[in-house]
VOPAGU-2260 file (C-alpha; in pm, 1 decimal, decimal comma):
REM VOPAGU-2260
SITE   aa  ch    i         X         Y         Z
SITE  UNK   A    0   -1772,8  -10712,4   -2888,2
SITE  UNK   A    1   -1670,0  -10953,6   -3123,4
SITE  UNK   A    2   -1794,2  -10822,6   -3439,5
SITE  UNK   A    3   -1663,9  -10441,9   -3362,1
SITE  UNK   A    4   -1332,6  -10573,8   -3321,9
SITE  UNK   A    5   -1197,9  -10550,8   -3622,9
SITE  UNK   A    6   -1333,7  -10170,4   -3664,6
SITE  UNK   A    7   -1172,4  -10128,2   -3297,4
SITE  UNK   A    8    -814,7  -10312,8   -3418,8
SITE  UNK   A    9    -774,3  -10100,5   -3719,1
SITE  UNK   A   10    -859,0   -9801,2   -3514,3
SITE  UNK   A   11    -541,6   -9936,0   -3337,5
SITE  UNK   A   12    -328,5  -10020,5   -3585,2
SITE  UNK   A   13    -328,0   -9608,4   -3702,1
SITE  UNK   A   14    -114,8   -9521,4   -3494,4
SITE  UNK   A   15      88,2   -9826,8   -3427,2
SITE  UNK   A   16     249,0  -10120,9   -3633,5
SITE  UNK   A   17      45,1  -10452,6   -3722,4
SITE  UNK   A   18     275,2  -10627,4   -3539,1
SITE  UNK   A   19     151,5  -10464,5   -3173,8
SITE  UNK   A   20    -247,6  -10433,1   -3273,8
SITE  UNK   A   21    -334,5  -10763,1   -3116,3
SITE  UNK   A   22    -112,3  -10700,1   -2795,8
SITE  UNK   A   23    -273,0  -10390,9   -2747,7
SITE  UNK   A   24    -625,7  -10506,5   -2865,0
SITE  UNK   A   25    -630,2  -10793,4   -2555,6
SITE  UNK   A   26    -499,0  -10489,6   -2296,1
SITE  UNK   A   27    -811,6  -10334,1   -2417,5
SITE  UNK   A   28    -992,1  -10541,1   -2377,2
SITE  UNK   A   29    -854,9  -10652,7   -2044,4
SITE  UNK   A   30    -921,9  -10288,3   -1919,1
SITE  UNK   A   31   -1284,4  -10304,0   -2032,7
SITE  UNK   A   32   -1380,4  -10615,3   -1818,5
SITE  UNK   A   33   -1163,2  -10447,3   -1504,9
SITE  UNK   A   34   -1374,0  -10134,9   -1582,2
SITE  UNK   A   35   -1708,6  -10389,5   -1539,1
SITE  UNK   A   36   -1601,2  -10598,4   -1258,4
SITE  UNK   A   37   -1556,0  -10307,7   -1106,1
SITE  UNK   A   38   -1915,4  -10219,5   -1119,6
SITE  UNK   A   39   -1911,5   -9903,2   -1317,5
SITE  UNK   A   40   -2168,4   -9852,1   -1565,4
SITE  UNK   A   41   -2089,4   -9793,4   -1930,1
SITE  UNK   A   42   -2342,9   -9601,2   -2168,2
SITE  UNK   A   43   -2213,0   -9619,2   -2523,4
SITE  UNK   A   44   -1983,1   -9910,8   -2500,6
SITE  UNK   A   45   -1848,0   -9794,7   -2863,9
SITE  UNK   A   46   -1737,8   -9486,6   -2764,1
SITE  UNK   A   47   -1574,8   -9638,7   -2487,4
SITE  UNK   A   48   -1365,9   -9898,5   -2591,3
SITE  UNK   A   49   -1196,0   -9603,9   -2890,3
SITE  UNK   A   50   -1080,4   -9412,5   -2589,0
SITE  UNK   A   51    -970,1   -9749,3   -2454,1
SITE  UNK   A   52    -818,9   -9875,2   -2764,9
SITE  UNK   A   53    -663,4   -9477,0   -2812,5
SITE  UNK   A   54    -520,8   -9496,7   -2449,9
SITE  UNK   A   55    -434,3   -9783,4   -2445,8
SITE  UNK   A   56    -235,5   -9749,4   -2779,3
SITE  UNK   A   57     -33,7   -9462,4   -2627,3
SITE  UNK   A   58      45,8   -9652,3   -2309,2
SITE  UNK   A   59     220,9   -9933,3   -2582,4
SITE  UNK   A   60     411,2   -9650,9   -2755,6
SITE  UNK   A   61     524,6   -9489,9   -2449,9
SITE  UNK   A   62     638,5   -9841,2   -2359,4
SITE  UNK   A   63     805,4   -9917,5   -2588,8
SITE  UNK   A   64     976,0   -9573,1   -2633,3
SITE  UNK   A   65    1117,7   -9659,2   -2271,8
SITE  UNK   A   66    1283,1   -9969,7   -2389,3
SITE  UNK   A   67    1455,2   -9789,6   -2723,1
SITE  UNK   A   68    1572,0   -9553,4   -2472,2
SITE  UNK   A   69    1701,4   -9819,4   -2224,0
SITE  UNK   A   70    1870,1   -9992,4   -2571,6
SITE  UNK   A   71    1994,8   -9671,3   -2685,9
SITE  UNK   A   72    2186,7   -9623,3   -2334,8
SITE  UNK   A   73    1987,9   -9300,4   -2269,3
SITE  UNK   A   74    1855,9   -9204,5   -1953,0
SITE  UNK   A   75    1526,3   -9365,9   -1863,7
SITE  UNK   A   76    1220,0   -9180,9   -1731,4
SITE  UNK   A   77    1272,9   -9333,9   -1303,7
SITE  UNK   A   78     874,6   -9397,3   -1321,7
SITE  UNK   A   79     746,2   -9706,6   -1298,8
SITE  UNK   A   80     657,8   -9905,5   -1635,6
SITE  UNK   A   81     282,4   -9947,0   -1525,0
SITE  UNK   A   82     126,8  -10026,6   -1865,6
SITE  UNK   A   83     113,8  -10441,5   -1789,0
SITE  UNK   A   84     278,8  -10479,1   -2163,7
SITE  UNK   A   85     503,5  -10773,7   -2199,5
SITE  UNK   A   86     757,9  -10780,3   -2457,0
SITE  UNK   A   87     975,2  -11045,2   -2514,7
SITE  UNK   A   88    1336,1  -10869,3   -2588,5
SITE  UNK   A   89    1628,3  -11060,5   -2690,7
SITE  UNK   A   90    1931,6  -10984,6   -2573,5
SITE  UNK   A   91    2193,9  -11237,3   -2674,2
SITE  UNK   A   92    2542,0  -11127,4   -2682,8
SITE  UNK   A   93    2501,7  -11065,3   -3088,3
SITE  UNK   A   94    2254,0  -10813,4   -3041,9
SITE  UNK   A   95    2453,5  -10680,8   -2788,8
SITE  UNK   A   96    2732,4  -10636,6   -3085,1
SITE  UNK   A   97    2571,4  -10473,7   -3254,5
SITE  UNK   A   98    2408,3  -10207,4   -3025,4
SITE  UNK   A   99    2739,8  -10128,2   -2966,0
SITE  UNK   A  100    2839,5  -10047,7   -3334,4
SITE  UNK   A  101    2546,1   -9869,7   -3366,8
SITE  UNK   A  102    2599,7   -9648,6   -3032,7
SITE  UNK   A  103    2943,4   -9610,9   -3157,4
SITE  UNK   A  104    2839,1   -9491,7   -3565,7
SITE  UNK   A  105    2542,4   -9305,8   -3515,5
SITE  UNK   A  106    2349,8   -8988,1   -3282,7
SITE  UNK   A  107    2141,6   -9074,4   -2967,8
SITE  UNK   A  108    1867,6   -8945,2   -3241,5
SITE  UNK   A  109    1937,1   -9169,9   -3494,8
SITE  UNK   A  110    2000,1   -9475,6   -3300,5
SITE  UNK   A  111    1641,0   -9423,9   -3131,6
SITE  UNK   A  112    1475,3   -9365,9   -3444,7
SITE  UNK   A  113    1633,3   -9662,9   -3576,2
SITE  UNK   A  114    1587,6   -9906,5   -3281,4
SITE  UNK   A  115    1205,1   -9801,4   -3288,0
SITE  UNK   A  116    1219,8   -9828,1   -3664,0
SITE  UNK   A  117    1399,2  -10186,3   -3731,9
SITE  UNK   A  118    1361,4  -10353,4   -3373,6
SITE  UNK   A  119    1017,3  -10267,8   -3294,7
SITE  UNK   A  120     857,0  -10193,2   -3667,2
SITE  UNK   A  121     685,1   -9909,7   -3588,2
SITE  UNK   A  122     618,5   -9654,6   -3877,1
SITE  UNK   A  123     772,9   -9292,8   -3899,3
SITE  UNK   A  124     420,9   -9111,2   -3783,5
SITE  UNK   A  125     391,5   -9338,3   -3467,9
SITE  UNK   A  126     825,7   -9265,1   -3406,3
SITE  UNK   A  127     759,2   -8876,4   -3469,6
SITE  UNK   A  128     454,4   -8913,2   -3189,1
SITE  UNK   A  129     708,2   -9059,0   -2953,9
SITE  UNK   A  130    1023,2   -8911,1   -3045,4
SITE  UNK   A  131     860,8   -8566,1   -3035,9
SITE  UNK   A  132    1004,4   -8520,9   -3388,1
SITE  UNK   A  133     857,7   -8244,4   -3603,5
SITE  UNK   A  134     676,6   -8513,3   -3828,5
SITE  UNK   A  135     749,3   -8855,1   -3996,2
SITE  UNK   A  136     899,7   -8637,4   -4283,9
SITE  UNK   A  137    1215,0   -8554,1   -4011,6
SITE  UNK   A  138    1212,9   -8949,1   -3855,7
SITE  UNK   A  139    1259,4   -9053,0   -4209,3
SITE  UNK   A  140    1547,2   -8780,5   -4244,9
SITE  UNK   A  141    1729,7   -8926,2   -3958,7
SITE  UNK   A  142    1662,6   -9318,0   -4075,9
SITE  UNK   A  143    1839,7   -9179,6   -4395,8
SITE  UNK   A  144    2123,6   -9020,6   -4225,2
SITE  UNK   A  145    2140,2   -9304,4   -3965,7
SITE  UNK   A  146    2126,4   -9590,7   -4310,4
SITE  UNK   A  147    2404,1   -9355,3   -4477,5
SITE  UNK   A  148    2665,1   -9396,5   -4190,2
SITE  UNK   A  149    2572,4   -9778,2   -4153,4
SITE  UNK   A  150    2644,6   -9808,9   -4534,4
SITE  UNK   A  151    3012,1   -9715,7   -4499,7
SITE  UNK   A  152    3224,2  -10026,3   -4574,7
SITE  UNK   A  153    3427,4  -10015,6   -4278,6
SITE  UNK   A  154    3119,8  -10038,8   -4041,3
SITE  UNK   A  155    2887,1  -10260,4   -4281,8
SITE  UNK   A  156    3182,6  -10494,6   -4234,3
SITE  UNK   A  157    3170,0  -10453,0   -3836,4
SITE  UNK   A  158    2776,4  -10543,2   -3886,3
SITE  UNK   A  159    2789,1  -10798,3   -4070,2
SITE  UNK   A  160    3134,7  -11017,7   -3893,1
SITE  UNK   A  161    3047,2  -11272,2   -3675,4
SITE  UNK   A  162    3279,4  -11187,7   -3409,4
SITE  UNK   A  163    3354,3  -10896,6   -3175,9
């Protein structure tokens, strides 16, 4: 399995940033050996572990499109987060700041699309997936918008004092 991995990981890393390939790489690999303990028989272990890798992939996104809701201060979905990911989140009372500059300044839109943008790294085709945004072309509309509003002196100030 070893020498496919890197064909699996950048299978991966389409549809999500670098920085979650290896998180979701180990889940996939967790899932295949659960699959095997569990007696079942796979065929074409290749084809396999890209529906693995492609599940599991969504099951990160939709993940972590429940915690930029939850940051956002949007209603999140009452199901269960059953995906196993953990992600460490810091929230210290400066990123608490400045959530609440940004909930203030910008649309429930924009603020998503930003949190998922700057907090989590993902790119604007993997946002539009999980925004349901008509393509990256629109998430990188509303990143400009969002960057536009952030750039106006009074509230770059707010940003950028160290106090609240």
């Amino acid at each position: 399995m070893e020498k496919r991995a890197k064909h699996f990981k950048r299978l991966i890393e389409k549809r999500i940033a670098s920085q979650h390939v290896e998180d979701v790489w180990q889940e996939a690999l967790v899932r295949l050996l659960q699959r095997l303990q569990a007696g079942h028989v796979i065929d074409n272990l290749d084809a396999y572990m890209a529906t693995v890798c492609s599940n599991t992939t969504t099951d990160m996104l939709r993940h972590l499109g429940r915690r930029a809701q939850s940051l956002t201060g949007e209603a999140v979905e009452a199901e269960l987060d059953r995906t196993g990911f953990v992600v460490n989140f810091d929230h210290n009372p400066e990123f608490e700041r400045i959530q609440k500059i940004l909930r203030a300044e910008l649309t429930a839109y924009q603020h998503k699309v930003y949190i998922l943008k700057h907090h989590y790294g993902l790119d604007s085709r993997s946002i539009a997936d999980l925004v349901g945004a008509a393509g990256p072309g629109a998430v990188r509309q509303a990143l400009r918008a969002a960057n536009r509003r952030l750039r106006v002196p009074a509230v770059f100030e707010q940003l950028s004092s160290t106090e609240d």
